[in-house]
C-alpha positions in Angstrom: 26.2 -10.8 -12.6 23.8 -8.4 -14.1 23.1 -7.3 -17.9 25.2 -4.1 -17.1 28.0 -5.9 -15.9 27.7 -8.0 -18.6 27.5 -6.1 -21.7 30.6 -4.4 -20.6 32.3 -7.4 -19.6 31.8 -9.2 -23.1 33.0 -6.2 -25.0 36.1 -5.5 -23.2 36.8 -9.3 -23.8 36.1 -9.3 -27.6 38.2 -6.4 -27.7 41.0 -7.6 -25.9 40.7 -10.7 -28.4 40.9 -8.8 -30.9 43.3 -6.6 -30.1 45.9 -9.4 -29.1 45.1 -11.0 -32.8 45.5 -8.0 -34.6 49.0 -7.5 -32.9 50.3 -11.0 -33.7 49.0 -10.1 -37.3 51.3 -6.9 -37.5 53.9 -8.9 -35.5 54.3 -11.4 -37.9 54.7 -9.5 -41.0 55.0 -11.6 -44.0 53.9 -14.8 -42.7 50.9 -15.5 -44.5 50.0 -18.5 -42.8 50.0 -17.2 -39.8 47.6 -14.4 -41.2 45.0 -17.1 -42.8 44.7 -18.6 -39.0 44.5 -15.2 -37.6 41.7 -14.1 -40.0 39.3 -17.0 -39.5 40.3 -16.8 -35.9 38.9 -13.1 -36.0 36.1 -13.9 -38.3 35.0 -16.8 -35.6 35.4 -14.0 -32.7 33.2 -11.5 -34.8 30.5 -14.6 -35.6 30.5 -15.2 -31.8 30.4 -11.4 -31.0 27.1 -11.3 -33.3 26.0 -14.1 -31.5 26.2 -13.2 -28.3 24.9 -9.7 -29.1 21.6 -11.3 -30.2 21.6 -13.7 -27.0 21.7 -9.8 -24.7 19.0 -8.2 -27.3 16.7 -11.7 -27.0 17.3 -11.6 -22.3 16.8 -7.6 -22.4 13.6 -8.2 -24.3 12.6 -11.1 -21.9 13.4 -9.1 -19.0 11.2 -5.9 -20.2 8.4 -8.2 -21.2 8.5 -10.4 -17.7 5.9 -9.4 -15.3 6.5 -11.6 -12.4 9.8 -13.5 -14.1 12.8 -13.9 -11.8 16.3 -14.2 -12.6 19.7 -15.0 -11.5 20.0 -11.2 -10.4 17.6 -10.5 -8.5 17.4 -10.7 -4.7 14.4 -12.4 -3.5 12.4 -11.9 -0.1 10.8 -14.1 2.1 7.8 -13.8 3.7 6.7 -14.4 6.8 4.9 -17.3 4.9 7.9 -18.6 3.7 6.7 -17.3 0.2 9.7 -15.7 -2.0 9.6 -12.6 -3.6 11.6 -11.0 -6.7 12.5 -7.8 -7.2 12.1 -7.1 -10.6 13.1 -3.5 -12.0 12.2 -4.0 -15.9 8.6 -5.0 -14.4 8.0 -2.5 -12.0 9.6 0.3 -15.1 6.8 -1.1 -17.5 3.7 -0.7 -15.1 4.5 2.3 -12.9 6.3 3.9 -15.9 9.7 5.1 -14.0 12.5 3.2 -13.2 12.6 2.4 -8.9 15.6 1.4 -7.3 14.7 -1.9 -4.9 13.7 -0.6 -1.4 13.2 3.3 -2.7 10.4 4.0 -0.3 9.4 7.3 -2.3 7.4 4.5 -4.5 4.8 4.4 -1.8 2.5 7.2 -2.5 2.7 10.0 0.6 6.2 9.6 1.1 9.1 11.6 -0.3 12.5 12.0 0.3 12.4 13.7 3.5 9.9 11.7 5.0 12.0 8.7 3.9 14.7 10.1 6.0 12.5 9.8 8.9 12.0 6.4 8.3 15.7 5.4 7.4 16.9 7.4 10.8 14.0 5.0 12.7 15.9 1.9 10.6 12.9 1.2 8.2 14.8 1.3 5.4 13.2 -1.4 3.2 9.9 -2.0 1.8 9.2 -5.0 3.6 10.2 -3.5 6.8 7.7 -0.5 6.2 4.9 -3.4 4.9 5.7 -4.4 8.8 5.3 -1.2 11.0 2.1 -0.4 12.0 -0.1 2.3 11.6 0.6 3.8 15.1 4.6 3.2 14.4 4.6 5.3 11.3 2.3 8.2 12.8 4.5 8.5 15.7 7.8 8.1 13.5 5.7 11.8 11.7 4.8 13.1 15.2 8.7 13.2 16.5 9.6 15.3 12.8 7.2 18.0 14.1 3.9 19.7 12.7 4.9 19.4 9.4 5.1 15.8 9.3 2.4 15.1 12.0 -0.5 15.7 9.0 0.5 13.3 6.8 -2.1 9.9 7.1 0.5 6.9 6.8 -2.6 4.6 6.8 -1.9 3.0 3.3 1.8 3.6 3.4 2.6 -0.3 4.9 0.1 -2.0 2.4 1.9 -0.5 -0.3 5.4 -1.2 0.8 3.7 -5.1 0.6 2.4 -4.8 -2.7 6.1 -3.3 -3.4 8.4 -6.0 -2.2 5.5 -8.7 -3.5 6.1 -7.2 -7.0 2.7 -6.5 -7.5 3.6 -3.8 -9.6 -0.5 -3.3 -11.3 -2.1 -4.1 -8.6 0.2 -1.0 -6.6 -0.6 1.0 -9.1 -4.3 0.5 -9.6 -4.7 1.0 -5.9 -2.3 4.4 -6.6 -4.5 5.5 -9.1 -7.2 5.3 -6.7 -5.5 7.5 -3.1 -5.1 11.0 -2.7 -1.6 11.9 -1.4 -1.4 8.2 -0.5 -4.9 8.5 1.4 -8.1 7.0 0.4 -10.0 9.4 -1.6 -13.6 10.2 0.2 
């Protein structure tokens, strides 16, 4: 369950606690007693509330913080290595400076939305999938889109889909800093 689930989740429970306890308050009228035990019951819900407010503030900052953390949400990858890969959103937010969706293939320098059309018709829909078509693959995926998509140089396009799905968020963007229109400057 993710930290937006979660947040959500947590309040609509404390409020539901809450509510239920203030109605047995007003139910009971005069019954003092009964009101003592509701009170501390509220005051315990409103300490625990607090507590687990921090508890979301202290994860939210670990998450933002994390380069290369994983956690219970994410969905991992396996390489062909057998190595496992995290996606990690709060990561790739801090280095590249905009929030990606996992698998966005606009992320890859050169590509946009149109030309990730072309790819999700051809079934690369992924970045690991992209990190796996070849050169000649993703030229003649272009070609078949017409002239307009036939100039584009998909040369770097599969070693940044790697470099995605890895999580190498700086090292993505280093080598982003350094293309042209997701080609190697000259």
């Amino acid at each position: 369950m993710s930290l937006c689930t979660l947040i959500p989740a947590l309040v609509g429970l404390i409020s539901g606690i809450l509510g239920y306890l203030l109605g047995k308050m007003g139910s009971k009228g005069g019954d003092n007693r009964g009101s003592i035990s509701l009170q501390s019951d509220l005051d315990a819900c409103r300490d625990n509330s607090k507590s687990l407010s921090a508890r979301i503030a202290s994860l939210e900052n670990d998450l933002v913080t994390s380069k290369s953390a994983s956690s219970s949400t994410s969905q991992g990858f396996t390489s062909s290595a057998g190595e496992t890969y995290s996606y990690n959103a709060a990561a790739s937010l801090a280095v590249l400076g905009k929030k990606w969706k996992q698998d966005d293939l606009k992320i890859v320098e050169g590509i946009g939305p149109k030309i990730e059309g072309l790819y999700h018709n051809a079934g690369i829909k992924t970045w690991k999938s992209l990190s796996e078509t070849s050169v000649e693959k993703s030229q003649s995926i272009l070609d078949s889109a017409g002239e307009r998509y036939a100039v584009h140089n998909p040369a770097t396009w599969a070693k940044q889909a790697q470099l995605a799905y890895q999580g190498k968020w700086q090292e993505l963007k280093d080598w982003q800093d350094s293309l042209d229109g997701g080609k190697q400057k000259t």
